[in-house]
N, C-alpha and C positions, 0 to 999 in steps of 0.2 A: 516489419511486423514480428518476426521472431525474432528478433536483438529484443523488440521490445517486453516479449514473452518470457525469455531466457530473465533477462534483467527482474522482472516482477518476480518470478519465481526466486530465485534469489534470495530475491526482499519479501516472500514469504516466508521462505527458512528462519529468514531472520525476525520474523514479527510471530510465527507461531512461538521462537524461544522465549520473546520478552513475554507475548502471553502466557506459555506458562511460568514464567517466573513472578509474573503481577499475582495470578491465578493461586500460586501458593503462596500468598501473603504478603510476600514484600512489596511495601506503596511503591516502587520507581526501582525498577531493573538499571540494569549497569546502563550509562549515559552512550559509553562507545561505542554500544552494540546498537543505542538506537538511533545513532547517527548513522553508523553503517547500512541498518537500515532503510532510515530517510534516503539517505543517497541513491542508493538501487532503485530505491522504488520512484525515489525523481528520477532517474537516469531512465530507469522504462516508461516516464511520462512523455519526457523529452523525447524518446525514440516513438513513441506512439503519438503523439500528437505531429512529429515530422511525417508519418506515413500516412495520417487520416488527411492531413495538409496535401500531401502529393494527391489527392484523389483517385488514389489505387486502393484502397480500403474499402471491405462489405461495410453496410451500413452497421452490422452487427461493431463492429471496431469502433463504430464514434460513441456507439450507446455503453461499451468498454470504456470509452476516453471521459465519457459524461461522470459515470459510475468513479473510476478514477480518482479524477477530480476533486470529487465527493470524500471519498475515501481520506484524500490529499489533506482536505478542509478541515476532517477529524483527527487527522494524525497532526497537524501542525499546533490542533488544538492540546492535544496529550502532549508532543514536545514543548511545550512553554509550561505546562503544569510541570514536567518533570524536571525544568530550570527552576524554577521555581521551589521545588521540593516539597510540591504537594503531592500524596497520595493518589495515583492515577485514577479517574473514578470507573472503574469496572463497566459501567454499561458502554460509556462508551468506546471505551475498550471492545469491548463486543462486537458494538454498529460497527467501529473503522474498522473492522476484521469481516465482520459478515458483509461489508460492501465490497473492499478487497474481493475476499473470495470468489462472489458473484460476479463481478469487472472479470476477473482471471476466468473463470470458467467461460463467462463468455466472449474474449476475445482467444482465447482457446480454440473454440467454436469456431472462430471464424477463420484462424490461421489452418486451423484442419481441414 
């Protein structure tokens, strides 16, 4: 559960930079930083869904894993926009961030 904490965090660093760089105007942040991204924040799926799997996990961790997931759904949807080379659309920018955050804080919660 903390591999998979560490890992998120991580991939927030890196999703707070591309938001602000969408934030100040430019339609689609640099491509490598939001694969570096992707990757982290897969890599703390994989390690979080291994530990929800093991059934050593508060319940609080699977409603993190749900939330995730979610999160997952809307970033995959921004990474094919930004292939694409449309203009990332802001709001949802937003949601896959303010889901993010809420996943982390609460599987926070529950590693603590």
């Amino acid at each position: 559960m903390t591999t998979a904490l560490v890992l998120f965090a991580v991939a927030a660093l890196g999703g707070l930079v591309l938001a602000i760089i969408r934030f100040r105007g430019k339609p689609y942040p640099p491509l490598g930083l939001a694969v570096v991204h992707g990757l982290f924040a897969a890599a703390g799926l994989v390690a979080l869904i291994a530990g929800v799997a093991q059934g050593h996990a508060p319940s609080r961790a699977t409603i993190a894993l749900v939330l995730f997931v979610i999160a997952a759904l809307g970033g995959f949807v921004l990474f094919f926009t930004h292939l694409r080379k449309s203009a990332l659309p802001v709001p949802l920018v937003v949601i896959h961030a303010l889901v993010a955050v809420i996943a982390f804080v609460i599987l926070l919660v529950s590693v603590v």
